[in-house]
N, C-alpha and C positions, 0 to 999 in steps of 0.2 A: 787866599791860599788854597783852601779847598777846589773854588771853583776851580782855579788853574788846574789842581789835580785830573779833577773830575774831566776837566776840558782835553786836558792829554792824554787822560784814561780811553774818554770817546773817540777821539781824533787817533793813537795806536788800535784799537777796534776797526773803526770804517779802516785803515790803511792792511790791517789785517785781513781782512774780511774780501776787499780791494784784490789782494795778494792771492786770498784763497782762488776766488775768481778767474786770475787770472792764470794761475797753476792750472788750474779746471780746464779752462778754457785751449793753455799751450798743449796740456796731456791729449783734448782730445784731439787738437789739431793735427799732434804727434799721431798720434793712434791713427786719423784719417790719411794722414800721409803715407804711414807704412801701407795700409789698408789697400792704396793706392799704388804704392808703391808695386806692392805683391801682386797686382791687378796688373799692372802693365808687366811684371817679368812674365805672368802667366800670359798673356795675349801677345809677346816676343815667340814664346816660343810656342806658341797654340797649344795650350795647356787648357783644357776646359773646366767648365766649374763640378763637374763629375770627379775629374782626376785631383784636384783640388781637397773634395772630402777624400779621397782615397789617401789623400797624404794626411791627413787628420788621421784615419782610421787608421794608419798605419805607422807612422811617425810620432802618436801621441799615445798609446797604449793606455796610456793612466789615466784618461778621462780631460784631460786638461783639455778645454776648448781654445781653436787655435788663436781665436782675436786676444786671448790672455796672454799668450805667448807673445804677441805681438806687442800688448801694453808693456809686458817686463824686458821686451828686448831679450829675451834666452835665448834665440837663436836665429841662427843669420838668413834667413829666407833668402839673399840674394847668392848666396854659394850656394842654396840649395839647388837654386835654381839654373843656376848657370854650371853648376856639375852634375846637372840631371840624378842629384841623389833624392830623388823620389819615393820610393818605395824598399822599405827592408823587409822581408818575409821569405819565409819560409819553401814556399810555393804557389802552386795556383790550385783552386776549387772548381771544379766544373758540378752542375747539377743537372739530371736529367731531367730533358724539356718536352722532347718528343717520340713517341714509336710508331713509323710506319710501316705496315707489312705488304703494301702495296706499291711502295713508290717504282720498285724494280721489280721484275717478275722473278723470283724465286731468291731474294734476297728480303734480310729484314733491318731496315734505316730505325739507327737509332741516333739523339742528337742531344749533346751535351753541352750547355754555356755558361759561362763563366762573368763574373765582373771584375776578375783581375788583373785582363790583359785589356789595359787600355792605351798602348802604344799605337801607333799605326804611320803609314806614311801614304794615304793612299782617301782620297774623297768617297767617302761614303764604306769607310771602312772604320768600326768601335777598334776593334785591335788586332794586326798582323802578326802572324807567325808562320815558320815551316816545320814538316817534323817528318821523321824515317824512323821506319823498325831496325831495333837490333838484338842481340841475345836470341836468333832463332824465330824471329819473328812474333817473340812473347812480350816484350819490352817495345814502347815508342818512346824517344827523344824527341824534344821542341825545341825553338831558339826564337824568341821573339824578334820582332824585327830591329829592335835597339841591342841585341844581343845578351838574352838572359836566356838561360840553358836550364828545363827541366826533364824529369820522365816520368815514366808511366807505367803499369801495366797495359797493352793493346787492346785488349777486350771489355777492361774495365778503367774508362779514362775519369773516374769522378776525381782524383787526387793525383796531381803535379807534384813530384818532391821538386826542388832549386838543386842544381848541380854550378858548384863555385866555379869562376875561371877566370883566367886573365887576364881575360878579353880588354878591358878598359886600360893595362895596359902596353898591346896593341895598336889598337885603333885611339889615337887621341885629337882627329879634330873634332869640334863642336858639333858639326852638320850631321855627324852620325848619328848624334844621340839625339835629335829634335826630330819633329813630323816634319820630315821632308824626306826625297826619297834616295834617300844614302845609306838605308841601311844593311840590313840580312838581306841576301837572293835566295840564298838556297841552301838545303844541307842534305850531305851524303855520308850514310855510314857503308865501309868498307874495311872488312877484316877485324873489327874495330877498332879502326879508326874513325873520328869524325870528321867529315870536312865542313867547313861553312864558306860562302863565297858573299863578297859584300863589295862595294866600292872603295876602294882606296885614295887617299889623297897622294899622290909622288910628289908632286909639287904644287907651290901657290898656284890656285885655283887649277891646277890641269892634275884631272881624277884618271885613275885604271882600275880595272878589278884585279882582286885579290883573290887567292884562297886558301885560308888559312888550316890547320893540322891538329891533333891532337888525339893521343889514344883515349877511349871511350871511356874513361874512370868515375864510374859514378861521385867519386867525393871530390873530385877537382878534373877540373879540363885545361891543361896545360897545351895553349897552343905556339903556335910558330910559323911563321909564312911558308907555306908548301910551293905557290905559285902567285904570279903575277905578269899581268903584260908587259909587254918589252916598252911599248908608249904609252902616254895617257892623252886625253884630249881635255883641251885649253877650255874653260871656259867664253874668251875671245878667242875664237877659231876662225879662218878665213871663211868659212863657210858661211859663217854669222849667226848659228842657230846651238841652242844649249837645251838638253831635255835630258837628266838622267832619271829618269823614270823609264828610259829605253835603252837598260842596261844589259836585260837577260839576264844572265848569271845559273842558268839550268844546269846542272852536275846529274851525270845518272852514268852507272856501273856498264863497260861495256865485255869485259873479259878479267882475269884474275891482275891483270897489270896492267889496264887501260882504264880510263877514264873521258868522259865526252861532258863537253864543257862550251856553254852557249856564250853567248857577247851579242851584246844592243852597237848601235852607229851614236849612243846618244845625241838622234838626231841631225846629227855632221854626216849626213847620207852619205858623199865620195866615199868614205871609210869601207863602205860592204866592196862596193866593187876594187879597194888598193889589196891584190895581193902581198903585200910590202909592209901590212900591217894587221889585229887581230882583232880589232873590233868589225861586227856587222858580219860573224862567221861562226861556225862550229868548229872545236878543236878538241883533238886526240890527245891527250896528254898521260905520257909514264909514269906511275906512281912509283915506281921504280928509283928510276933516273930524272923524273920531272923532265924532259924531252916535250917537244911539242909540234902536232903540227896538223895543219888546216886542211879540216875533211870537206866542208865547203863554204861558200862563201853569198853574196848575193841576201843577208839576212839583214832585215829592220829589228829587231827587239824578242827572238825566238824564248816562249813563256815556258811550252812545253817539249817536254824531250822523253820518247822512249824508243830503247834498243832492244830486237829483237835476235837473240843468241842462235833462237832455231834455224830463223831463216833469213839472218843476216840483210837485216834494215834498220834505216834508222824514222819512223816519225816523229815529227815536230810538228806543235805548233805556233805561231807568229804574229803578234801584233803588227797589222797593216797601219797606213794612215787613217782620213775619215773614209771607214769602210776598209775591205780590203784584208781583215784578217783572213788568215789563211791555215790551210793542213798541206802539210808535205811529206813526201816520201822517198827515200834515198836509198835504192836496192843496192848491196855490194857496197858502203858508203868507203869502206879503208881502198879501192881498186883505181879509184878514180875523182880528183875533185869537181864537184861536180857547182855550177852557178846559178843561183835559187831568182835569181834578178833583179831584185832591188837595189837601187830604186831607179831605175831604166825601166822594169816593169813592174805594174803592179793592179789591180783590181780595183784598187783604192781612190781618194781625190785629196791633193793637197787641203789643208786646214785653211788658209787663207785662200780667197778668190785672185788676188794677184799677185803674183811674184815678178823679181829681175829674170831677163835672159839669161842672166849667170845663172839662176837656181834652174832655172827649167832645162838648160842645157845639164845641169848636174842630175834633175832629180825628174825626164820627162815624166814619167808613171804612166808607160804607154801600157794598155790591155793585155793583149797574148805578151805571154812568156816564150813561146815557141818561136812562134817569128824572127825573134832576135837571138836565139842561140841559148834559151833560159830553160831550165826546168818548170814546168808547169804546176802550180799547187794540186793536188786531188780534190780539193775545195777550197772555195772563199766565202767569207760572210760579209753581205753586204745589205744595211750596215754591219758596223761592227760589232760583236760580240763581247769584246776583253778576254778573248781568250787566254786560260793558262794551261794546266799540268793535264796527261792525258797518261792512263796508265791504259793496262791490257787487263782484260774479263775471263781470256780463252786462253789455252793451253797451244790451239795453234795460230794464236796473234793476232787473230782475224777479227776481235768485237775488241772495241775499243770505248773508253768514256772520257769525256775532256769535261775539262771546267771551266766555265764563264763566270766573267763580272761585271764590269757594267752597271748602269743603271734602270734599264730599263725590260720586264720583261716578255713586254710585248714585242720586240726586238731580238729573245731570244736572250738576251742576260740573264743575271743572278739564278744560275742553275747547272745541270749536265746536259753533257751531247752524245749519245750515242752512236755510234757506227758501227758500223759493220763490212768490213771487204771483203772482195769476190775470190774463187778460190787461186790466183795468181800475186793479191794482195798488189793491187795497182788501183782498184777504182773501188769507189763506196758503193753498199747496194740496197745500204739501210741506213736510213737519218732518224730517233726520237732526239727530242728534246725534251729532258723534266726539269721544271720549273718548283726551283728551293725558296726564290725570295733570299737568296744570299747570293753575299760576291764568292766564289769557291778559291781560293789562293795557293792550297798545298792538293794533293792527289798522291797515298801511296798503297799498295796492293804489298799481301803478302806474298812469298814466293809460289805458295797453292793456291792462289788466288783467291781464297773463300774471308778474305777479312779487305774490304777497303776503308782505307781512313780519310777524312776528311779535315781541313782546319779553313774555317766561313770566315767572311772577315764581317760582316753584315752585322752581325752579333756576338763576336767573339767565338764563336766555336768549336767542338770537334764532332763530327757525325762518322759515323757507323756504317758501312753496310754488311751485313755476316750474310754470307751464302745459306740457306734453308737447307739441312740435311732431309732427306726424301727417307720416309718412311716404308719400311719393307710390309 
């Protein structure tokens, strides 16, 4: 009888012991699945392992390591992730990284980054954003490119407050909020107001821009759709080509009730040249009345936009294909619409070596602009540049800086371009390039010109330039 005891005493033991094992065994399986799990939502939506501690860091406050979390099941990592609630905070930090007193002649570059903007939509970019002065040019506003809103003091960018809004709900498909390039274009403060211009979904798969409203409230941003195009383009378009990364979306102030407003062909070339339509054009729009209407047309993907009040012009500039960026100038632009030629003409060379007769009767990308009845660039880059935003240095419009991205800088990427025009402001008569080792993505000058802001996507960003007061 004992034995027996003994023998079932053993045998409940090993079966125990058995059990423990196998518990051991299910939990960590468990635990490598989610582990696994979390690994594939983050490479769904190119989430890195960067942004990953950042949701530790920010999401767990209390010290709780995230694979703990993971073993107790507290919380759903797969909502997290698929409603892009990543990060709750307060704002962003920037730290001063650099001062140069050289890089411009009578300006002094100063450059602040941060590690909390790690959105982007764009290769070879840590984190995108746009941003404009307001309150008199003592305040900047940001908007990352997933649409989170902070500000600033101008002069002093070490601290980001978060300004709330309701944006998310807005904009609700998925594609905005992931690295891809559906998100923020651009943002313009007028009156304040703010505008922000981004891609819109109208329908299954066929996207338009939008742009969206809101007066400048620092404790909420209450927006509203201000404007949007009349079509959208399909992602199956007869054309056969899809690229919204060639949206434009440039907004810049051209009078107390106007507004000038860039648009991409996303690639569906026909589009620049269909006056019948608003993509692949610049447009004048009423802030007013929201009225609208096309100051010219003949555009691929126009990055930057500036309007000259003194002497009534407008420059842009334009991502070309491979090669073929471009600068333009449009004297008198409200008098007459005028045809910039794309893509009939262009500087540039198709991406692929061979296309259909359809495309090339669509897209020949013959040289001279002139020839065929086009306005002519004042320059092109070839290769290309990544050209973006181009503000003014001079009071009479004549010295200009643009900003490139790109990858490379021996090519003339990741840095600024100087110009300079002749006294009729038709021809360049000075080219520098200075070389930052960053992509430049936003460009904005104060009304006295003596503060330029910058936001680098390279490393997160914001730089400086303060004009040098000259000592008496």
């Amino acid at each position: 009888m004992k034995l027996l005891k003994k023998n079932i005493f053993l045998l409940l033991s090993i079966l125990l012991f058995i059990l423990i094992i196998l518990g051991h065994s299910l939990n960590k399986q468990s635990s490598s699945s989610k582990k696994n799990e979390i690994s594939n939502f983050a490479k769904q939506l190119k989430i890195r392992n960067d942004q990953l501690a950042k949701i530790q860091k920010n999401l767990f406050q209390n010290g709780q390591d995230i694979n703990d979390l993971i073993n107790k099941d507290e919380i759903n990592f797969k909502k997290i992730f698929e409603n892009k609630v990543l990060v709750d905070f307060n704002g962003y930090n920037f730290s001063n990284r650099k001062i140069d007193e050289n890089l411009l002649d009578g300006y002094k570059f100063s450059k602040f980054s941060t590690n909390d903007i790690l959105f982007n939509g764009n290769i070879g970019a840590v984190g995108t954003a746009f941003i404009d002065f307001y309150n008199e040019d003592k305040n900047i506003v940001l908007a990352t490119y997933d649409g989170i809103f902070a500000k600033a003091i101008a002069t002093s960018p070490e601290k980001f407050v978060k300004i709330k809004s309701n944006i998310k709900q807005l904009i609700k498909y998925k594609e905005f909020y992931l690295h891809e390039h559906y998100g923020i274009k651009d943002i313009l403060v007028k009156k304040n107001t703010l505008y922000a211009s981004y891609i819109g979904e109208k329908e299954d798969n066929c996207f338009d821009l939008k742009i969206i409203s809101a007066n400048l409230n620092e404790d909420f941003l209450d927006f509203s759709i201000f404007y949007q195009t009349k079509s959208c383009v399909n992602k199956k378009n007869e054309h056969g080509f899809w690229a919204h990364q060639g949206a434009g979306g440039r907004m810049i102030e051209i009078d107390d009730t106007n507004i000038l407003f860039t648009t991409g062909d996303f690639r569906n070339r026909p589009l620049a040249q269909d006056p019948n339509n608003e993509f692949g054009k610049i447009i004048n729009i009423n802030t007013d009345n929201k009225n609208s209407k096309i100051v010219s047309i003949g555009h691929r993907n126009p990055q930057g936009l500036y309007y000259s009040k003194d002497f009534d012009f407008i420059i842009s500039t334009e991502h070309g294909p491979k090669g073929g960026d471009e600068i333009n100038l449009n004297h008198k632009p409200l008098a007459k619409i005028k045809n910039f030629g794309w893509p009939i003409s262009s500087y540039g060379e198709h991406y692929a070596k061979h296309y259909s007769k359809k495309i090339m009767d669509e897209a020949p990308l013959k040289k001279s602009h002139k020839k065929y009845g086009f306005e002519e660039p004042i320059k092109y880059f070839d290769p290309s540049i990544g050209i973006s935003q181009i503000v003014s240095l001079s009071d009479d419009d004549d010295e200009f800086l643009i900003g490139s991205m790109g990858n490379e800088i021996k090519d003339q990427d990741l840095g600024l371009h100087y110009i300079k025009l002749d006294k009729s402001r038709k021809k360049i008569t000075k080219h520098n390039f200075i070389a930052l080792n960053e992509r430049v993505r936003d460009i904005i000058s104060s009304n006295d010109k003596n503060i330029i802001i910058f936001f680098l996507e390279t490393t997160s960003s914001i730089a400086i330039l303060e004009k040098k007061i000259e000592k008496n």
